[in-house]
Phi, psi and omega in degrees: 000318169295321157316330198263347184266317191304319189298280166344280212280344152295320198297138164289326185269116189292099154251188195307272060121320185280307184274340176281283163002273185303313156328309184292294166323281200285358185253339171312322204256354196073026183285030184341304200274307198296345189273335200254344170290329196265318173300342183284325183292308161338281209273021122309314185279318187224083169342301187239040185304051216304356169296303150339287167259023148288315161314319169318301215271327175286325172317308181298319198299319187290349187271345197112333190262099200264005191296290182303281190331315196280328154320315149301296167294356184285311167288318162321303194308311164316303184309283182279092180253009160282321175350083194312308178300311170314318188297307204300301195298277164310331198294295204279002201261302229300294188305296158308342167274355187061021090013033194331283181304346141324271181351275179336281180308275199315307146356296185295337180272006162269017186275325172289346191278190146311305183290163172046036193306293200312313175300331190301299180314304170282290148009298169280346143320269206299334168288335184276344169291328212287322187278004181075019169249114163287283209317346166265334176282319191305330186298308195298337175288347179254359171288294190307313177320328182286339189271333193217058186308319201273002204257095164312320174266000168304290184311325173262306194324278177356271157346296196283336164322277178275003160285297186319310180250055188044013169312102165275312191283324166313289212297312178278298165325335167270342178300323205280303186306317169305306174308296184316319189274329168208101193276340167272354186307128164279332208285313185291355167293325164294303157310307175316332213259000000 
């Protein structure tokens, strides 16, 4: 994405094409605000571009303005309601907004896709700890962990789950399974104590 962005930014001729591009590239990289500045110019050139403004709208999400993403995805979302990245995107503005059970549902329509498992998964572990259901967080928290061994919060929300809800034996098999994939995890040191 920094090659594609170093590239992007020698070109002279701004077209759409430059800025939806280079838009992609900096919210790839975690540029937010410089990403929501090249869609907004993108969709100057092509008003009703939906790629252009779904991008707008994660772009806003990541800044914070999550009034404006929703305005925008929202409505995307009706039209596309499989969209994974939208679902994903709404999932997350929900959650920050404290909108658990919001949260929860869109979240849960990214599961069948591809994109975004491991974050879906986990998120919805910690909402469903959050809504006071371990027995609904383990699976998905044993999901990301399967997806993501090294991913600490997964691996103690998980731990702190099946401890809460007297699993033991769940509990020494995922330690054992964790070690095996990743033998440096601090987290087991946690669980252990």
């Amino acid at each position: 994405y920094e090659e594609c962005l170093l590239a992007l930014n020698d070109l002279e001729d701004y077209a759409f094409d430059t800025h939806y591009m280079r838009g992609r590239c900096r919210l790839e990289l975690g540029q937010a605000a410089e990403a929501v500045a090249d869609f907004r110019e993108a969709l100057n050139l092509r008003p009703t571009y939906p790629q252009a403004l779904k991008s707008l709208g994660q772009g806003l999400a990541r800044i914070g303005r999550l009034d404006e993403a929703l305005a925008i995805l929202v409505p995307m979302q009706v039209q596309k309601p499989e969209d994974e990245d939208i679902n994903y995107t709404l999932g997350r503005i929900q959650y920050d907004r404290g909108e658990l059970e919001k949260a929860r549902d869109f979240l849960a329509a990214v599961i069948p896709g591809k994109m975004h498992q491991f974050e879906a998964n986990r998120q919805l572990g910690i909402i469903h700890r959050r809504l006071g259901s371990d027995a609904d967080a383990a699976p998905y928290l044993a999901a990301a962990v399967d997806l993501k061994a090294d991913d600490f919060t997964s691996f103690d929300q998980l731990g702190e789950a099946l401890s809460t809800l007297g699993r033991h034996e769940e509990l020494r098999t995922m330690v054992i399974s964790v070690l095996d994939k990743n033998p440096d995890n601090p987290s087991i040191v946690k669980l252990s104590r």
